[in-house]
N, C-alpha and C positions, 0 to 999 in steps of 0.2 A: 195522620194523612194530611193534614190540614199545615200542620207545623213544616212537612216535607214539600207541599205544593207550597208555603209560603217563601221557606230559603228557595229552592228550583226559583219563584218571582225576583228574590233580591236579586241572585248571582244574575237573571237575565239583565237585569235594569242596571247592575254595576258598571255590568259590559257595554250594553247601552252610552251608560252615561261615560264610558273611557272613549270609546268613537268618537262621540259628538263633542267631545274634550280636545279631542284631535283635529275633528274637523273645525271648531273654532280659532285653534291653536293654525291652521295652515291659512283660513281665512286670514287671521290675524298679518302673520307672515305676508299674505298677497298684497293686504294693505300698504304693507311697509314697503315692500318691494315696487308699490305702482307711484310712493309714493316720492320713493329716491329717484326713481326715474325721469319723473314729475322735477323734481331739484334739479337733476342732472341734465335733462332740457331748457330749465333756465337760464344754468350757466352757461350751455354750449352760446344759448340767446345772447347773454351779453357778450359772451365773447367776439359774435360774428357783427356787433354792432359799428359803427362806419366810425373809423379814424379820420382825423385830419393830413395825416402825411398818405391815406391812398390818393393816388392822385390820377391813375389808370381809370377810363370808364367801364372798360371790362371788369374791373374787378370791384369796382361798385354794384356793377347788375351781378355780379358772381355773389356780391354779399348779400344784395338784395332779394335774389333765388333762393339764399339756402335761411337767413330771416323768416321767409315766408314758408319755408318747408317746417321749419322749425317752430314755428307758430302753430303752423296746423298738428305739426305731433303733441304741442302744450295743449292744445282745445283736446286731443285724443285724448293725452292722459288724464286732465282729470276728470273728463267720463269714465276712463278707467278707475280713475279713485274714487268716485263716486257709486260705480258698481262694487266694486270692491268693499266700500264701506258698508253700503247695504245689505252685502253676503255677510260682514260680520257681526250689522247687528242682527239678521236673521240667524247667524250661528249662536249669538249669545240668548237669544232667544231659546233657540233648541236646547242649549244646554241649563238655562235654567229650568225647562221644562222637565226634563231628563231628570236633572236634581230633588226636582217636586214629586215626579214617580219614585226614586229613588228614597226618599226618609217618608213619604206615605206607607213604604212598605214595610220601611225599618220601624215605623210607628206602629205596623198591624201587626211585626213580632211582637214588636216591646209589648202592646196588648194580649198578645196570648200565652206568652210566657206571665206577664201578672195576672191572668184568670187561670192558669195551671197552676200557679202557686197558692190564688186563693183557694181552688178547688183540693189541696193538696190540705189546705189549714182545716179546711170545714170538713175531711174526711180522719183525720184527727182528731180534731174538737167531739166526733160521732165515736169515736172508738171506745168501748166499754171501760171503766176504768179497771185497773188492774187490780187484784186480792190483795197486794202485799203491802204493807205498811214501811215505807223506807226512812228510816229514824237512824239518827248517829247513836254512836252508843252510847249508853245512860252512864 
């Protein structure tokens, strides 16, 4: 019973731990992703930065509108990378935890299988010896 409640424990905490392997794994992913965009508002940044041949005032305050827009979406992203990073050291967190249920359990097999085996040697070691004498031939 014991050996049947223990595997039922692994197979749950396997699955366990593929989830939360997953969900670190998307974390991970979100990171990345907030963090190219994070780049990619950079460069829009230098791009819209002020030339010397514009020479239109309109199109100075048109740089200077969308500099400014673009600034405020770099402050957004990297609070977004900053949450992001936080989900994933909370995810690696989860999944090292997950890991730690996971070989506690595979450690209480390993344990009951080496007390079934000792239990198996000292039920041996009690058995009566046999009557017959086994000798090679003389």
């Amino acid at each position: 019973m014991k050996a049947r409640k223990l595997d039922r424990l692994l197979r749950v905490r396997t699955l366990q731990l593929g989830q939360v392997r997953a969900q670190e794994a998307e974390a991970r992913a979100r990171v990345i992703k907030e963090e190219e965009l994070r780049t990619r508002i950079a460069q829009l940044s230098a791009n819209v930065a002020p030339a010397e041949s514009q020479g239109l005032a309109t199109s100075l305050i048109a740089a200077a509108h969308y500099r400014e827009r673009l600034q405020q979406s770099a402050f957004a992203a990297d609070r977004r990378v900053a949450v992001a990073s936080e989900g994933l050291s909370a995810a690696q967190a989860a999944t090292r935890e997950a890991k730690r249920d996971q070989s506690a359990i595979e450690k209480l097999i390993a344990r009951e299988h080496a007390e079934a085996a000792l239990k198996a040697l000292r039920a041996l070691e009690e058995l009566p010896p046999s009557g017959r004498n086994r000798h090679d031939l003389c």
